[in-house]
LUMBA-550732 format. One line per 3 residues: number of its first residue (from 0); their letters; for each residue x, y, z of C-alpha. Coordinates in steps of 0.5 Angstrom, whole numbers. Each point is the difference from the previous one (the first is absolute). Last residue first. Example, Ala and Ser with C-alpha at 12.3 -4.5 7.8 and 13.67 -1.06 7.14 Angstrom:
! residues 2
1 = sa = 27 -2 14 ~ -2 -7 2
END
This chain:
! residues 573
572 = xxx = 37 -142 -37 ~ 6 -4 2 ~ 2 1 -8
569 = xxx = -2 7 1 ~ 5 2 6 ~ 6 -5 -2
566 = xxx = 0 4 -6 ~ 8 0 -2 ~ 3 -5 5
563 = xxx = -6 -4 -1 ~ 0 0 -8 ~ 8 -1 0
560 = xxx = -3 -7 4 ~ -4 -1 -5 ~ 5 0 -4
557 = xxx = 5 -4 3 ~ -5 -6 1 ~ -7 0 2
554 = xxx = -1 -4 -7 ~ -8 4 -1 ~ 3 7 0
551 = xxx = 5 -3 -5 ~ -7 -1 -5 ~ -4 6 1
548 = xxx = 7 3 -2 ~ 1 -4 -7 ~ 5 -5 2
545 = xxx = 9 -2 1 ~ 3 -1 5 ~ 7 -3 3
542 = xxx = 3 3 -6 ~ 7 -2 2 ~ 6 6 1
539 = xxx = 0 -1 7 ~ -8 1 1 ~ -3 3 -6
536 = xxx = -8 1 -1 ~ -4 0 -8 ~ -6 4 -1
533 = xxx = -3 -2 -6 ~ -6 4 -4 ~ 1 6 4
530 = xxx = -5 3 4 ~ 3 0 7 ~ 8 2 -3
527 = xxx = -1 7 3 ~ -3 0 6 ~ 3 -6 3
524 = xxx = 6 4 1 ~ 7 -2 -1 ~ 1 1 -6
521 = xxx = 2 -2 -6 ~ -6 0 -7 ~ 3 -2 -7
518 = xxx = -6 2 -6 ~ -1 -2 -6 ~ -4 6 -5
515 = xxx = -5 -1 -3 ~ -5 1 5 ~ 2 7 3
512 = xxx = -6 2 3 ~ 2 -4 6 ~ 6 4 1
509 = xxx = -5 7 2 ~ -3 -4 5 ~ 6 -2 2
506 = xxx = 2 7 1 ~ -6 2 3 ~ 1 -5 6
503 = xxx = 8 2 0 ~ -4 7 1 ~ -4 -3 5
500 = xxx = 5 -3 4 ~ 5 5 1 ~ 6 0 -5
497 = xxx = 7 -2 3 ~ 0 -7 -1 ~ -3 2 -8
494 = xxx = 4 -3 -4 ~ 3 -7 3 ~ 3 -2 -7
491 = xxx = -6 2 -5 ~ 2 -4 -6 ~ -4 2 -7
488 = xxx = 1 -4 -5 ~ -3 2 -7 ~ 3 7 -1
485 = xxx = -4 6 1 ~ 6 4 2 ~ -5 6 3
482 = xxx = -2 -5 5 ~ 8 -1 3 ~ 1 7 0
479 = xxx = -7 1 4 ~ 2 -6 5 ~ 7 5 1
476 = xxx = -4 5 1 ~ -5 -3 6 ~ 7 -3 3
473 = xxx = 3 7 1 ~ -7 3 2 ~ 0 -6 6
470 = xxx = 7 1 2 ~ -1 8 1 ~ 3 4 -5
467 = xxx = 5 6 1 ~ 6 -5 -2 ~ -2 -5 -7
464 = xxx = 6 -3 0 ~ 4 7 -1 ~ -6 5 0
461 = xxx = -5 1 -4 ~ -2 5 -5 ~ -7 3 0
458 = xxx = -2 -1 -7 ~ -6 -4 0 ~ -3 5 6
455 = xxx = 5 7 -1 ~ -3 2 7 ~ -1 -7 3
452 = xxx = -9 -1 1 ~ -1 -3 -5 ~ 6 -5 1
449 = xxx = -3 -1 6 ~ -7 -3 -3 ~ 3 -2 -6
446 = xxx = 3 -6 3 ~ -6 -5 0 ~ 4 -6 -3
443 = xxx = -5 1 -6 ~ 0 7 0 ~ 8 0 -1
440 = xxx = -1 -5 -6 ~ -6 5 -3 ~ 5 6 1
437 = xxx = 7 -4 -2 ~ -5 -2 -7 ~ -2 7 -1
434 = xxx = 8 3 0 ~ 1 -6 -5 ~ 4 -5 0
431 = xxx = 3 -2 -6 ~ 6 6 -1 ~ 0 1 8
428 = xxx = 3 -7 1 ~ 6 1 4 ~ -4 -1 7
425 = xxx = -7 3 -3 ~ -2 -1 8 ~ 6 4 3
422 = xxx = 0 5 -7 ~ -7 2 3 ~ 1 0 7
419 = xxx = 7 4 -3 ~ 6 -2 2 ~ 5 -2 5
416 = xxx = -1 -7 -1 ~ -4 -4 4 ~ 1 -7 2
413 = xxx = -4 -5 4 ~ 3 -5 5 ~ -6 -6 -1
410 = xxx = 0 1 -8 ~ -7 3 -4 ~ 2 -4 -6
407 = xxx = -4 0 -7 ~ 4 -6 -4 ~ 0 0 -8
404 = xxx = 7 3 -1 ~ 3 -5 5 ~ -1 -5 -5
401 = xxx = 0 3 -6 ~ 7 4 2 ~ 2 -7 4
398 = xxx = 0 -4 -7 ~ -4 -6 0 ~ 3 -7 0
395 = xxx = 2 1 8 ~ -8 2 2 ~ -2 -8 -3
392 = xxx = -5 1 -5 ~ -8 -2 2 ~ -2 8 0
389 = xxx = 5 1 5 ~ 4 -6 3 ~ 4 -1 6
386 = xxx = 4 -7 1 ~ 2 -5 5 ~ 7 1 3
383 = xxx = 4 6 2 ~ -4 4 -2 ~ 4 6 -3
380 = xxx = 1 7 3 ~ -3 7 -2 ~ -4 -4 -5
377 = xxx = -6 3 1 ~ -4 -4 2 ~ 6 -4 4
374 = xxx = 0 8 5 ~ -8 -1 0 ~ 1 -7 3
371 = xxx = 5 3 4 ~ -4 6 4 ~ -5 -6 2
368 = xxx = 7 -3 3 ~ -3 -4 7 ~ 5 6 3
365 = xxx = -6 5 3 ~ -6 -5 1 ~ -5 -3 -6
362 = xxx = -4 4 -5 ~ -1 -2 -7 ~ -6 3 -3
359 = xxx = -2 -2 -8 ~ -3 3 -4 ~ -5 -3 -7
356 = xxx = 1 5 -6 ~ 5 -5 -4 ~ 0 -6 4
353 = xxx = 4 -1 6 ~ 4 -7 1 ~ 4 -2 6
350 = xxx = 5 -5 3 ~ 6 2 5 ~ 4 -6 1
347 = xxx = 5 2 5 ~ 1 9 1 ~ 7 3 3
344 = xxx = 4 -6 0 ~ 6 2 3 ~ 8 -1 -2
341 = xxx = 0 7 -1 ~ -7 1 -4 ~ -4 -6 -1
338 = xxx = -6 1 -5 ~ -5 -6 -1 ~ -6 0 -6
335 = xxx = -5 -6 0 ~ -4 3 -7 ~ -1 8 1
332 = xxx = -5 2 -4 ~ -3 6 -3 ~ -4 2 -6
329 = xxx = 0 7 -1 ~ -2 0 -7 ~ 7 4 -4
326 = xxx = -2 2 -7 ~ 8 -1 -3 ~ 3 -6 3
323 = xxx = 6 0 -3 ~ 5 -5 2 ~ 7 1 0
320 = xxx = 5 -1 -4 ~ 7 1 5 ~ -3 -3 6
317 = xxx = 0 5 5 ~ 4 0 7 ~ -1 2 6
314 = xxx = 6 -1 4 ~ 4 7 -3 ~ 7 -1 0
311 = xxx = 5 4 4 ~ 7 1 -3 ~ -3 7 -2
308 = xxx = -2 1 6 ~ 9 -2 1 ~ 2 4 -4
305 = xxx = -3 7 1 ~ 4 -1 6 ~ 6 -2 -3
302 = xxx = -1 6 -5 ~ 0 5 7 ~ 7 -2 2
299 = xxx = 3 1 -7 ~ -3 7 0 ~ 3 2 7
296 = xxx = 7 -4 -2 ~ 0 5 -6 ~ -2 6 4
293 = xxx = 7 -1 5 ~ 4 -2 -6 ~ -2 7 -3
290 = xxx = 1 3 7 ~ 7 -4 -1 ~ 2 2 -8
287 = xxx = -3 7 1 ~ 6 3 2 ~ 5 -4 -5
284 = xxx = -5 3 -5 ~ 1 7 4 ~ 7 0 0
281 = xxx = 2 -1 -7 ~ -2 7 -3 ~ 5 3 6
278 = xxx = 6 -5 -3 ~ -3 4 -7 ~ 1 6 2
275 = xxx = 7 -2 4 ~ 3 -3 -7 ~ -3 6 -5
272 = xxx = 4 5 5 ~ 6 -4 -1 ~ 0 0 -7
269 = xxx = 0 7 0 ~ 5 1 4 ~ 4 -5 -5
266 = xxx = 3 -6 1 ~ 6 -4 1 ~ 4 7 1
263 = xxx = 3 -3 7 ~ -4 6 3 ~ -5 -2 -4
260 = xxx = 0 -7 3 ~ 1 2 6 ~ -6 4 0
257 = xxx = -4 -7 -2 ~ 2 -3 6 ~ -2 5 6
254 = xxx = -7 2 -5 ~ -1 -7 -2 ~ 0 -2 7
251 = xxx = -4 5 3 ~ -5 0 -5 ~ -1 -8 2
248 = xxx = 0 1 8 ~ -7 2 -1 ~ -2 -7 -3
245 = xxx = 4 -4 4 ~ -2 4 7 ~ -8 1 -2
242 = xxx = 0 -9 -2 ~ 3 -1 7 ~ -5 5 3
239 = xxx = -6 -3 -3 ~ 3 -8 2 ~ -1 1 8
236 = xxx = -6 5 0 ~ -3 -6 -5 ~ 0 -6 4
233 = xxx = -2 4 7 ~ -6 3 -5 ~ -3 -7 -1
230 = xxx = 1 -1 7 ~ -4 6 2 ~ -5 -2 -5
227 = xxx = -1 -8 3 ~ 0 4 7 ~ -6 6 -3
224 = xxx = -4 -7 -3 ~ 1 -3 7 ~ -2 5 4
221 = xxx = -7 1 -4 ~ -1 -8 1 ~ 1 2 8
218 = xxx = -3 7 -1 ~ -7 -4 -3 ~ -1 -5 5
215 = xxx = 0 6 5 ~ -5 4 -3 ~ -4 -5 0
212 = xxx = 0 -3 6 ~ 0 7 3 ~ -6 1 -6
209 = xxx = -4 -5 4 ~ -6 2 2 ~ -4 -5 -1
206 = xxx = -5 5 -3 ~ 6 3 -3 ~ 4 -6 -4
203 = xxx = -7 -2 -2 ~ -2 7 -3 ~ 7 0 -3
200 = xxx = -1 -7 -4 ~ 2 2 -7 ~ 5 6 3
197 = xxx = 4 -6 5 ~ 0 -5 -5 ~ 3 5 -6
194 = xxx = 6 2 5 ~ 2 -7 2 ~ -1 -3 -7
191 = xxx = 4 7 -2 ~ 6 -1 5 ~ 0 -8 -2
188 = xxx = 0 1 -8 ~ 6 7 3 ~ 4 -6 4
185 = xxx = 1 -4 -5 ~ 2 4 -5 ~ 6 3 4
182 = xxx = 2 -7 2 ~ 1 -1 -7 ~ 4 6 -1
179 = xxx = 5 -1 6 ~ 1 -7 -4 ~ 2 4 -6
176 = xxx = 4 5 4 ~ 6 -4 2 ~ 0 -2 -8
173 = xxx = 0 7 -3 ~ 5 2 6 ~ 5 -4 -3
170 = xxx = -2 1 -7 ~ 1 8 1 ~ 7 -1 3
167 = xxx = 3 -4 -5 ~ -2 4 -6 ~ 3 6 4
164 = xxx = 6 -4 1 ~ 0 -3 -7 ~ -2 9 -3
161 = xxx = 6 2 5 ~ 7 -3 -5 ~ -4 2 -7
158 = xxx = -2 8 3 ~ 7 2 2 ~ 3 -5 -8
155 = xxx = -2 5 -5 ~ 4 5 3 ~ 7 -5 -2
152 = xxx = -4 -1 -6 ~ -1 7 -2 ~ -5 5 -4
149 = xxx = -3 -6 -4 ~ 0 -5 6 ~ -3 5 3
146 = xxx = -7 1 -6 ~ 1 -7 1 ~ -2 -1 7
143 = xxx = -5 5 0 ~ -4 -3 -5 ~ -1 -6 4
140 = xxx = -1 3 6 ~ -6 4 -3 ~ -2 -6 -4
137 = xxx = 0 -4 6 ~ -3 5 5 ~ -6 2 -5
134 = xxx = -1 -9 0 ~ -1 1 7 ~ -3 7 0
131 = xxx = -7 -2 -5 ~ 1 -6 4 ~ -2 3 7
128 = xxx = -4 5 -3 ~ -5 -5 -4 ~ 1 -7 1
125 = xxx = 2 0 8 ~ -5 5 1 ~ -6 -5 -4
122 = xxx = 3 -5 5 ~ -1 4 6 ~ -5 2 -1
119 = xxx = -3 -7 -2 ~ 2 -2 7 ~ -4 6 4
116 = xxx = -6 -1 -4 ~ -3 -7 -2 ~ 5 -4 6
113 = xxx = -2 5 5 ~ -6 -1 -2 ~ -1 -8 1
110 = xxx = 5 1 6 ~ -5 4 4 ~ -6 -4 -2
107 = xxx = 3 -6 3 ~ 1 -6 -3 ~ -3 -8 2
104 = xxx = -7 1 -1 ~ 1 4 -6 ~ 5 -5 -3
101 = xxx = -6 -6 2 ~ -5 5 -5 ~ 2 -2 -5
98 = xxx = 5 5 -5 ~ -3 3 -6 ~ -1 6 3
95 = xxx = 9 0 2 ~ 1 -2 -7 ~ -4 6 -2
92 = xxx = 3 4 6 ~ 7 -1 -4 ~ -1 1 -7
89 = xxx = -3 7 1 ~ 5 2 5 ~ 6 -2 -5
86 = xxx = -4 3 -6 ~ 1 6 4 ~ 7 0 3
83 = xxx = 1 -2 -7 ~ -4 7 -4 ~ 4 4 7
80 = xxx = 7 -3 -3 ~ -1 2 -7 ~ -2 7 2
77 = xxx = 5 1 5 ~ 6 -3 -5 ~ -3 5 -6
74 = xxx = -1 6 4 ~ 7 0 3 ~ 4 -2 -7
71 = xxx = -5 6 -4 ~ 2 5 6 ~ 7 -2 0
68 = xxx = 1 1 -7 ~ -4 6 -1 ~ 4 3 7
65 = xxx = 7 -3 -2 ~ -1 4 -7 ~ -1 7 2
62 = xxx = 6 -1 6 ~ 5 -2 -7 ~ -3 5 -4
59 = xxx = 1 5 6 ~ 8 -3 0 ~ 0 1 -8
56 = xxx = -1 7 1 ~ 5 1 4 ~ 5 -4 -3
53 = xxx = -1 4 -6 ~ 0 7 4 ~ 6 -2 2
50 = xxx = 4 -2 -6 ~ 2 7 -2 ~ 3 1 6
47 = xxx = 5 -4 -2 ~ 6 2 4 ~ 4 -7 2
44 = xxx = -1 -2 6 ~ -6 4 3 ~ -5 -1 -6
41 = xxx = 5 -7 -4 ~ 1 -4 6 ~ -4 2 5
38 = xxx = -6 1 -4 ~ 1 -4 -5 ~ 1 -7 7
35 = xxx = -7 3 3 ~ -3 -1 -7 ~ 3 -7 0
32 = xxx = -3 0 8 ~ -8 1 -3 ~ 0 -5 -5
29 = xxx = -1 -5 5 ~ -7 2 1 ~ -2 0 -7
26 = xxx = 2 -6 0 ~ -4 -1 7 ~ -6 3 -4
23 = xxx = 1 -4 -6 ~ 1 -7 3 ~ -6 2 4
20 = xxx = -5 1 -7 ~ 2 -7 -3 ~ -1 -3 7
17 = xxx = -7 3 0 ~ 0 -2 -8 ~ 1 -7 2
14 = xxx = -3 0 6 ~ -7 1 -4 ~ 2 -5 -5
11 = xxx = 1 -5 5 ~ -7 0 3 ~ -1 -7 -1
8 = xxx = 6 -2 2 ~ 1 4 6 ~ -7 -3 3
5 = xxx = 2 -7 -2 ~ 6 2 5 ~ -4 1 6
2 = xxx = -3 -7 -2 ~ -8 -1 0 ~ -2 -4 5
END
């Protein structure tokens, strides 16, 4: 994670100038009460009208000269700001997409965003404005103070005995809101996980009609987020009067003393009028001070968050030179291969070999971690034991991009983008896939029929995850996606479940024509594995068969008993 303060340093020369151009502004600011002081004074005291229309003029000079200076100075610290609160999201969902996928099965989806946009809004608020009226504060404070300490010191000491009590109330507050801050963060993740969940799966919330649960379950974290807020305004409603009493009672003060003062023949009228501008001057830094404080906290909350994603490390791992394979042939083999999970041995010795163009079914009953040899070709876990090689080179000596680049994957739990039918079968390669190629790939998986009849066909946009399709027409795009990358593994991971038999018939008629390709058939019917080379059955994680069909039908075990179950008529007849 790159530092708050490595952003400052590298934009240095930006703050430097905005800074510049601030310190202009509050200094022509602060000339404002010494006009005040001529006016009364030597205007109104002594006669000289002549000098009027001078102060005059200098005091539009001076507004002309704030605006400039306060423009450049504000428009420097919001472009600053928004340039890191960018670098920052960018840097941040590359750590979160290099991240293995255990931390996406243990985060929710809610927290993730809430960490990408909420907490980084903070952090660029806290960079721009916020510190832009900091550092303004402390230099207005500053100069406000010597120009007092000119005029008279017994003046200049009003401001210096009630800045400590304000300084002292504002940390106060800053560290009860600290925790308050936290909390906030916290319960705004859960409020998103909890409100993208029910939208995501609102058809299933409404077919089991459980919008009360639903709407219940949202108040509750909904009433902890307003009670964490109604606790963060308890904090501040008891410390903003205390800062608006001090700040409001400093003219007064000055005014009251100061006259007696000039009764005294200390000072002059003049004086006096320069010292209460610039006691009113000093009441607005003194202010902001605790609802700068308040934001400050805000800010420091969310980097602790983005802290701890950035403390999680991916699992998966490649080696720093890995081997470059270049023309991948597709030769697979999975050479006595575990996986445990959770102090759970998921696979146990698994041991297969596909040749390049041959394919290979694996069927077995949900749980037996089919969809888990697929997740070890990949890569999105690392085996346990035993070891996976692609082209006679072990997986974990390849580069991830070169492997995961070179396998076409039609997953069980698709996913469509709301997009274009086309751009959803192209998916980020517009630039290599031709519009011709999506056709031929939709053809293939016999999708042209209904896209044909859409009104706007290849460019029909598509709901969220593929909303307004039926399951068989989501699946029959996503096959087309992974034809159309015409890569050299092709893995069909229980793809056409929801497809009626003849078209899953006519798909894999169409696959079969694809002899230069490995392919890794899931599936639970016996139809879409029967003519592969090799059909391998899982039982608890153990290959328990293993044949062609002819010859697993001849073995009268779990094949053929899968075989009874699916045509139990035929095979009696």
């Amino acid at each position: 994670m790159k530092k708050i303060s490595q952003y400052v340093l590298d934009n240095w020369y930006f703050y430097a100038f905005a800074i510049l151009c601030m310190v202009l502004q509050v200094g022509l600011d602060m000339l404002s009460p010494q006009i005040t002081k001529k006016i009364i004074d030597d205007v109104i005291g002594n006669g000289q009208i002549e000098l009027l229309t001078k102060l005059l003029v200098m005091i539009f000079m001076i507004g002309v000269g704030r605006c400039i200076f306060g423009y450049l100075k504000e428009f420097i610290f919001d472009m600053i700001s928004a340039k890191v609160a960018e670098d920052m999201r960018k840097r941040l969902f590359q750590h979160i997409q290099s991240l293995s996928i255990g931390f996406f099965n243990e985060t929710n989806t809610g927290e993730i965003m809430a960490r990408v946009k909420d907490d980084i809004d903070k952090i660029w608020s806290a960079l721009g404005y916020i510190s832009m009226l900091i550092i303004e504060v402390t230099i207005h404070t500053t100069i406000i103070l010597f120009c007092m300490f000119q005029l008279n010191f017994k003046l200049f000491m009003i401001p210096v005995i009630a800045m400590p009590i304000v300084g002292f109330l504002a940390i106060k507050m800053e560290n009860k809101l600290g925790g308050i801050y936290e909390a906030i963060s916290e319960e705004n993740a859960v409020l998103n996980t909890v409100a993208q969940e029910n939208l995501a799966g609102v058809r299933t919330v409404k077919a089991f009609a459980r919008e009360k649960f639903e709407i219940s379950k949202f108040l509750s974290h909904n009433k902890r987020y307003y009670k964490l807020n109604m606790k963060q305004s308890k904090v501040l409603v008891k410390y903003q009067p205390m800062f608006q009493f001090i700040t409001k009672l400093l003219p007064i003060v000055a005014i009251v003393y100061g006259g007696t003062l000039v009764i005294k023949g200390e000072i002059t009228l003049g004086t006096l009028g320069a010292a209460v501008e610039y006691c009113s001057n000093i009441v607005w830094p003194m202010e902001m001070l605790g609802w700068l404080f308040n934001d400050l906290a805000s800010a420091i909350a969310s980097n602790n968050k983005i802290k701890k994603i950035y403390n999680e490390k991916p699992q998966i791992i490649e080696i720093p030179v890995p081997i470059i394979l270049g023309e991948v042939k597709g030769n697979i083999k999975f050479d006595n291969v575990s996986l445990k999970l959770d102090n759970k041995y998921i696979l146990k010795d698994i041991s297969f070999e596909v040749q390049a163009g041959k394919t290979i079914g694996i069927m077995g009953a949900t749980g037996t971690g089919k969809t888990s040899i697929i997740n070890l070709l990949q890569r999105f876990y690392d085996a346990t034991k035993g070891r996976i090689l692609l082209d006679g080179i072990d997986i974990r000596k390849l580069s991830l991009q070169e492997l995961r680049k070179n396998i076409a994957l039609v997953m069980q739990d698709i996913f469509l983008f709301s997009d274009t039918i086309n751009s959803n079968v192209k998916l980020g390669k517009s630039s290599v896939v031709r519009n011709e190629e999506v056709k031929e790939a939709l053809k293939e998986a016999h999708a042209t029929g209904f896209i044909e009849k859409m009104e706007n066909q290849y460019e029909t946009l598509i709901g969220e995850r593929g909303v307004g399709l039926s399951g068989g027409q989501k699946q029959r795009i996503s096959i087309a996606r992974a034809i159309a990358k015409q890569m050299p593994i092709l893995v069909l991971d229980d793809s056409t479940s929801a497809l009626d038999m003849e078209t899953e018939y006519m798909i894999q008629n169409n696959l079969k024509e694809f002899t230069d390709i490995t392919k890794i058939i899931i599936a639970h019917r016996i139809s879409a594995v029967r003519n592969a080379d090799e059909i391998i059955i899982l039982e608890k994680g153990k290959i328990a068969e293993r044949g062609k069909h002819e010859e697993l039908l001849a073995l009268k075990g779990l094949y053929y008993e899968t075989y009874h179950a699916q045509y139990g008529e035929k095979l009696r007849a």
